[in-house]
C-alpha positions as CSV (number, residue, x, y, z in Angstrom):
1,X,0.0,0.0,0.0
2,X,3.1,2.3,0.9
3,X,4.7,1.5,-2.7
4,X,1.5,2.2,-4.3
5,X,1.1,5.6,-2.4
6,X,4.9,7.0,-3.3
7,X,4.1,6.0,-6.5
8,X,1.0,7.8,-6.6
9,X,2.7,11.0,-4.8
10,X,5.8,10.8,-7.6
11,X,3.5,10.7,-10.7
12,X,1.7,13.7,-9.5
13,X,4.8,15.6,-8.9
14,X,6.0,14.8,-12.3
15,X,3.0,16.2,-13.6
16,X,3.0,19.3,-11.8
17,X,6.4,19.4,-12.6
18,X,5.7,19.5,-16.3
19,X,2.4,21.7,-16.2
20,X,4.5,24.4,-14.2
21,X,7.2,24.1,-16.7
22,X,4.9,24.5,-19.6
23,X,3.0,27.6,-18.1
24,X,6.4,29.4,-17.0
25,X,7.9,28.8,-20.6
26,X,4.7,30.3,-22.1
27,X,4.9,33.7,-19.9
28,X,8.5,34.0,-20.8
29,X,7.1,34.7,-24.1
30,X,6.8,38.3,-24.8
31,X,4.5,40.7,-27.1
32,X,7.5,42.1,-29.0
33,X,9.0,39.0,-29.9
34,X,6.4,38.5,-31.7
35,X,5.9,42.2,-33.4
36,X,10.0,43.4,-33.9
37,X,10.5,46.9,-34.2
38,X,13.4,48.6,-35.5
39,X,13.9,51.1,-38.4
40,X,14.7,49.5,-41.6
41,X,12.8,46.3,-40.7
42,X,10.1,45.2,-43.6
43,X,7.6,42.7,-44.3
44,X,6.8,42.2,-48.2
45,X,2.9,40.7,-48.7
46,X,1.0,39.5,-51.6
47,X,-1.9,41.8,-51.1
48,X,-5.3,40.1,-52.0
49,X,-8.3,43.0,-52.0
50,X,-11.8,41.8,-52.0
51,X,-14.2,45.0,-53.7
52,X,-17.9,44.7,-55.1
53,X,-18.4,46.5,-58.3
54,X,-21.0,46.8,-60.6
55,X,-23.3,48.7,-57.5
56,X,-22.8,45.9,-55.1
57,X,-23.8,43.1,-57.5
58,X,-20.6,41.5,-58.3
59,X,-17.7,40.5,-56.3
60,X,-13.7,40.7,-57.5
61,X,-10.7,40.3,-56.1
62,X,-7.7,42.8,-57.1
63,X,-4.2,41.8,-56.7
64,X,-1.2,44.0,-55.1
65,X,2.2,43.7,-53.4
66,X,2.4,46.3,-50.3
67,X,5.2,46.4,-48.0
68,X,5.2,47.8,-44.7
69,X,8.5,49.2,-43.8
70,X,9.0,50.8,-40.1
71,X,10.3,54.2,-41.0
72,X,11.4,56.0,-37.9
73,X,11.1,56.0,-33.6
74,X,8.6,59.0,-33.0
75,X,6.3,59.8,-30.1
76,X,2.7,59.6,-30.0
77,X,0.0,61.7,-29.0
78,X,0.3,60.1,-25.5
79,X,3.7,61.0,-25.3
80,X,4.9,57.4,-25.6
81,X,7.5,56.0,-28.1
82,X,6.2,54.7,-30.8
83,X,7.0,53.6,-34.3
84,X,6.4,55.1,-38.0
85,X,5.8,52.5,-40.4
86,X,5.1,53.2,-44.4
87,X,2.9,51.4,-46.3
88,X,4.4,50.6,-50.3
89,X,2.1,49.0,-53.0
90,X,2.9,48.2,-56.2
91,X,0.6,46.3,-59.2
92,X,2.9,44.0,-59.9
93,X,6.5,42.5,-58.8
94,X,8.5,44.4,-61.5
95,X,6.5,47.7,-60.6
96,X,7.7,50.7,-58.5
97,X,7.2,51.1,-55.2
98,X,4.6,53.5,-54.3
99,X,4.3,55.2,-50.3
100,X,0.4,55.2,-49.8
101,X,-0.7,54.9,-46.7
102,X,0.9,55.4,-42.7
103,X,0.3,53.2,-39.7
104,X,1.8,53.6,-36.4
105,X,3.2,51.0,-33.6
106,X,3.4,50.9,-30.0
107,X,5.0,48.8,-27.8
108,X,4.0,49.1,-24.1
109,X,5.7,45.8,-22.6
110,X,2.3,44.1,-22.3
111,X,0.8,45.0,-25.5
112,X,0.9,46.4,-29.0
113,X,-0.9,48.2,-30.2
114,X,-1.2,49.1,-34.1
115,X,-3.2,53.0,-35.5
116,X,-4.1,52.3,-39.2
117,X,-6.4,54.8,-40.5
118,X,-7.0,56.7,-36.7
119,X,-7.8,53.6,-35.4
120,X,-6.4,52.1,-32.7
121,X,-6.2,48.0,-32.5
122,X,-5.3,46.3,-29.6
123,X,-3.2,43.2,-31.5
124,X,-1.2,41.4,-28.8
125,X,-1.5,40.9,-25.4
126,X,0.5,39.6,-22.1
127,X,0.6,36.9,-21.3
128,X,0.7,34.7,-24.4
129,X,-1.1,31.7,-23.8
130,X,-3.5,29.5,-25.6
131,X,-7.3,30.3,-24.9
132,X,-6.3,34.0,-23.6
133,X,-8.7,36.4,-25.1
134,X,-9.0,40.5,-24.9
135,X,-10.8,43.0,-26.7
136,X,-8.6,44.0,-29.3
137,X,-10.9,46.6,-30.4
138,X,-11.9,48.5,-27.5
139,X,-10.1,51.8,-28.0
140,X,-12.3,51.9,-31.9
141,X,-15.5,53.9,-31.7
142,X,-18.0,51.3,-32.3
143,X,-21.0,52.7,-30.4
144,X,-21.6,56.2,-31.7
145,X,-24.6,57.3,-33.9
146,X,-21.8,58.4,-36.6
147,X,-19.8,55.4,-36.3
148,X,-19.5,53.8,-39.5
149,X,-17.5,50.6,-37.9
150,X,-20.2,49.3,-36.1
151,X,-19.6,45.5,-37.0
152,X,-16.1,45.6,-34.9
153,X,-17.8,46.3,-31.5
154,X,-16.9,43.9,-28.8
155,X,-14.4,41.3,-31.2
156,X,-12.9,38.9,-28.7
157,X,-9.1,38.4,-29.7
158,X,-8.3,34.7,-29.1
159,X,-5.2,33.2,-28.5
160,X,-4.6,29.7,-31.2
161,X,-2.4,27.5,-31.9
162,X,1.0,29.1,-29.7
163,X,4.4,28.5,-30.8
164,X,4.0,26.4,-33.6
165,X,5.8,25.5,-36.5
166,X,4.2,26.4,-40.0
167,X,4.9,26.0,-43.1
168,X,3.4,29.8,-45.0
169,X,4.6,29.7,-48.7
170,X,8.4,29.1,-49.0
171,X,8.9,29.7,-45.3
172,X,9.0,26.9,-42.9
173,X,8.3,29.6,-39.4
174,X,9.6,27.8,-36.3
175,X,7.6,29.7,-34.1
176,X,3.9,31.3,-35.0
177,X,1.0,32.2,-33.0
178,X,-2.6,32.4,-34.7
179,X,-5.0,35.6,-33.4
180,X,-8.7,34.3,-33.9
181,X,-10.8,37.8,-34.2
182,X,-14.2,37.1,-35.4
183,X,-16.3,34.4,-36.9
184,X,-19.8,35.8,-37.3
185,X,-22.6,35.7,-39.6
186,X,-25.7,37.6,-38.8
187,X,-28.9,36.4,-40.9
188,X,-29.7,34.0,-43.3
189,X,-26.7,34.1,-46.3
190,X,-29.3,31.8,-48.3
191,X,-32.0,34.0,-48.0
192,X,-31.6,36.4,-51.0
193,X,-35.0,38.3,-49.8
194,X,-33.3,39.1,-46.0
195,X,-30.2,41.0,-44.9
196,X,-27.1,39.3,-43.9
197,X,-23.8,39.9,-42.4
198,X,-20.2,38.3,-42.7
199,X,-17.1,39.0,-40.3
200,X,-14.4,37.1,-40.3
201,X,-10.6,38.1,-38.6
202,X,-7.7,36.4,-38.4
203,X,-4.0,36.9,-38.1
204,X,-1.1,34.9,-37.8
205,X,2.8,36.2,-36.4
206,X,5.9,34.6,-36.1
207,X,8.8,35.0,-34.1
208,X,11.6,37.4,-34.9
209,X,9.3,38.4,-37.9
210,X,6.1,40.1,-37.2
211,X,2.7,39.6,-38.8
212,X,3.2,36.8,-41.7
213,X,-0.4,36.2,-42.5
214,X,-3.7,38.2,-42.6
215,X,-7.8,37.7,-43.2
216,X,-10.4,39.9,-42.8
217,X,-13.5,39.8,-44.6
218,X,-16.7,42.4,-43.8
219,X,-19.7,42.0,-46.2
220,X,-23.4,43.3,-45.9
221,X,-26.0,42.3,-47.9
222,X,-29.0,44.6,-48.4
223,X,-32.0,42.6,-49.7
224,X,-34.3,43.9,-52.9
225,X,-36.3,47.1,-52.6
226,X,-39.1,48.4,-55.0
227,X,-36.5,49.7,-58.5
228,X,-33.5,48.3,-56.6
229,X,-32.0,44.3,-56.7
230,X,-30.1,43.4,-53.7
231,X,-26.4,44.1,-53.6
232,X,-23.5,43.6,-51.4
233,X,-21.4,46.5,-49.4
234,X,-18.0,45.6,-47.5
235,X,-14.8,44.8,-48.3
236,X,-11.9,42.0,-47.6
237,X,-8.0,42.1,-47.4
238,X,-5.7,39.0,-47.8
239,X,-2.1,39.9,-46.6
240,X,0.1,36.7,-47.1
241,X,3.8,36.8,-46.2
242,X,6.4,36.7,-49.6
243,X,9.7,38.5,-47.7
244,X,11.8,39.9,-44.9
245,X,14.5,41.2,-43.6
């Protein structure tokens, strides 16, 4: 009964041993391994744009490269260091590069957050564990009678699939981490007579590198009217990883 009962006692330790182990390797991981700042760094992305035409009753995809390039260490409006980063697109891979847009990034220790188009997203969060969620995009104005981004009140950002290796393209990424954001549909999408709603968010980083991988997709459907067919209003961005520095 004694040899049962050690044995009993050591197999638990082991296993606490090995939980603890797990946990405190996890909260060694930090935000900014997985977002690297610097000036000169750069992601290159095969840019897929989701756009309705023909008054919301066709769908198309247009194809771009962008590259987002962190420019300079600057201060925000909060007084805190952040950085400048550049957005570059071109139509094709023996185009020019073309500056077209600005973002901003801020590292705080526990988060990061990321301002594209006055917006401010909430995109990683301490600790990094599996099943850890937050409200990545709290800090937009969702609620107001002049908001116009409505559909990204109260996304839960979800922690998937933690330090794993993928394989994105010709990279094999030793260490990623997947950002679930929003998988929603509102209505019936069969029902051609009755609105409907898509959002969809995802994102995927990887150590050392940044963000590698991104999906978003918002798409409303208004149903027929008297002199009016239904159409669709939204739009969807594919950002997929093709080179770094």
């Amino acid at each position: 009964m004694r040899k049962v009962l050690l044995l009993t006692v050591f197999i638990t330790a082991l296993i606490f041993s090995a939980c603890t182990k797990s946990t405190e390797e996890l909260e060694t991981i930090s935000v900014s391994d997985y977002f690297p700042l610097e000036p000169g760094r750069y992601i290159t992305y095969n840019l897929d744009s989701t756009v309705f035409i023909n008054f919301g009753t066709a769908q198309a995809v247009v194809s771009y490269q962008v590259k987002h390039e962190v420019d300079a260490l600057i201060t925000d409006n909060l007084g805190r260091p952040a950085y400048r980063i550049i957005r570059y697109i071109r139509n094709s891979p023996a185009g020019a590069w073309t500056a077209d847009n600005t973002f901003m990034a801020v590292q705080t220790g526990s988060t990061v957050e990321f301002i594209e188009n006055n917006m401010r997203f909430l995109k990683l969060k301490w600790p990094v564990r599996n099943g850890d969620s937050w409200k990545g995009n709290s800090y937009i104005d969702t609620y107001s009678l002049n908001s116009n981004v409505k559909y990204l009140a109260d996304w839960d950002y979800t922690y998937d699939s933690v330090n794993v290796q993928q394989t994105l393209g010709a990279f094999t990424l030793d260490s990623t981490l997947k950002v679930a954001q929003r998988d929603e549909i509102i209505g019936n999408i069969t029902d051609p007579n009755s609105y409907h709603e898509i959002n969809f968010g995802e994102e995927k980083y990887a150590k050392g590198i940044g963000m590698v991988y991104r999906n978003f997709l918002h798409i409303e459907y208004q149903p027929p009217t008297p002199g009016r067919g239904g159409y669709r209003i939204g739009y969807g961005v594919k950002l997929t990883m093709i080179d770094h520095n």
